[in-house]
Kinemage of the C-alpha trace (Angstrom):
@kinemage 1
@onewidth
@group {chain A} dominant
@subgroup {mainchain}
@vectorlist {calphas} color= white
{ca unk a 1} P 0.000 0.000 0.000
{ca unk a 2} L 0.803 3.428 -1.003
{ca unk a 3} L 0.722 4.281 3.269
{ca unk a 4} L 2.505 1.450 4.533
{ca unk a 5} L 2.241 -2.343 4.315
{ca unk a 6} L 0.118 -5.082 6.995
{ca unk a 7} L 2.200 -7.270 9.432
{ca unk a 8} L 1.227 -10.526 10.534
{ca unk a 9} L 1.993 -10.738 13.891
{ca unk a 10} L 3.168 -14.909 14.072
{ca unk a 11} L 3.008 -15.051 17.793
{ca unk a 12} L -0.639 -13.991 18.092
{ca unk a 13} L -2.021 -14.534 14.659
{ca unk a 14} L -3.085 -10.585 14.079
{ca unk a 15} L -2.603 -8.504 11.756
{ca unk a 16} L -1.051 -4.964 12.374
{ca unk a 17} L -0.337 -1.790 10.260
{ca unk a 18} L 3.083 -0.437 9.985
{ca unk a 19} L 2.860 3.386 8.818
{ca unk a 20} L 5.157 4.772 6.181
{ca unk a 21} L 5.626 7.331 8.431
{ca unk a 22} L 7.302 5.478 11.307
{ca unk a 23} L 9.701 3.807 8.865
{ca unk a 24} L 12.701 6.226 10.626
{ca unk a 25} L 15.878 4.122 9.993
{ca unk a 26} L 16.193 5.348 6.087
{ca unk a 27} L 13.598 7.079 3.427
{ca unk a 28} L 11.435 4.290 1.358
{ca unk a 29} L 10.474 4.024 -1.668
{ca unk a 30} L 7.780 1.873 -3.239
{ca unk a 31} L 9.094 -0.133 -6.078
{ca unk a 32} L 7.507 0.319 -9.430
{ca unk a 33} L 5.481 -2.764 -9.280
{ca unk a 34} L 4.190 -1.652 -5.673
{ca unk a 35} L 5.450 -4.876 -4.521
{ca unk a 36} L 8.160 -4.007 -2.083
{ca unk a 37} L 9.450 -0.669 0.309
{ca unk a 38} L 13.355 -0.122 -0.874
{ca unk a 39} L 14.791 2.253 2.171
{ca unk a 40} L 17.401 4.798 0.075
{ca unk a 41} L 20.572 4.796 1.681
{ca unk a 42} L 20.842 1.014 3.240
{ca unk a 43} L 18.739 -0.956 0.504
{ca unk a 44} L 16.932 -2.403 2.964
{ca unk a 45} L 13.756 -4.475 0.913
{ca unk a 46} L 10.073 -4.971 3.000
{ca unk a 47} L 8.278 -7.252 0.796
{ca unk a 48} L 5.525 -10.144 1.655
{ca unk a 49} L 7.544 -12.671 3.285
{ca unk a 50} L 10.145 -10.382 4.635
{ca unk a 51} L 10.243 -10.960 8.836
{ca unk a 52} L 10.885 -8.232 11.349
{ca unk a 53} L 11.038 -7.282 14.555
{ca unk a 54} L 7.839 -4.637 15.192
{ca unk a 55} L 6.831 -3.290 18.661
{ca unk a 56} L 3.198 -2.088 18.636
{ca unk a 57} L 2.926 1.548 19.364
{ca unk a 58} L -1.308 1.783 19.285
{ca unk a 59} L -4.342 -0.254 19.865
{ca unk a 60} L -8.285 0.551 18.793
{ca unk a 61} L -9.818 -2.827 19.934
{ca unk a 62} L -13.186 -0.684 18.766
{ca unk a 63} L -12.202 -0.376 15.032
{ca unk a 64} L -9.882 -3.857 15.331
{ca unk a 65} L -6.918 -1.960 14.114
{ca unk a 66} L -2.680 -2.082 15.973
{ca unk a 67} L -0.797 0.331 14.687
{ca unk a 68} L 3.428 -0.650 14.834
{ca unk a 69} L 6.511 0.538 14.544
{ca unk a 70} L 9.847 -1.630 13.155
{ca unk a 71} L 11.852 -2.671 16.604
{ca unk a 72} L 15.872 -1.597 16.269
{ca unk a 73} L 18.074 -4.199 15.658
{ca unk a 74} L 19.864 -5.289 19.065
């Protein structure tokens, strides 16, 4: 998606949102077939299939949406 991409959270089977906005570690692009984020200046590729760390930042059990942000690497 043109605003970020969904996460599937393994651990508890859900399904979280992970805003362009809070990608902070480099500037991303969307490739031209929309099918991957490419960050700039690391080359770092999110694409279906890629795993991450996330931590979730925001919960609306109302609307059933978590919002999440990438974890740092440790």
């Amino acid at each position: 998606m043109e605003f970020g991409c969904f996460v599937q959270i393994l651990d508890v089977s859900v399904d979280g949102l992970l805003h362009i906005d809070s990608l902070r570690d480099d500037q991303y692009m969307m490739e031209d077939d929309g099918l991957a984020w490419i960050g700039r200046r690391a080359g770092r590729r999110l694409r279906a299939g890629t795993q991450i760390r996330v931590i979730v930042t925001a919960v609306n059990p109302i609307e059933g949406l978590i919002d999440l942000e990438l974890a740092e690497d440790v």
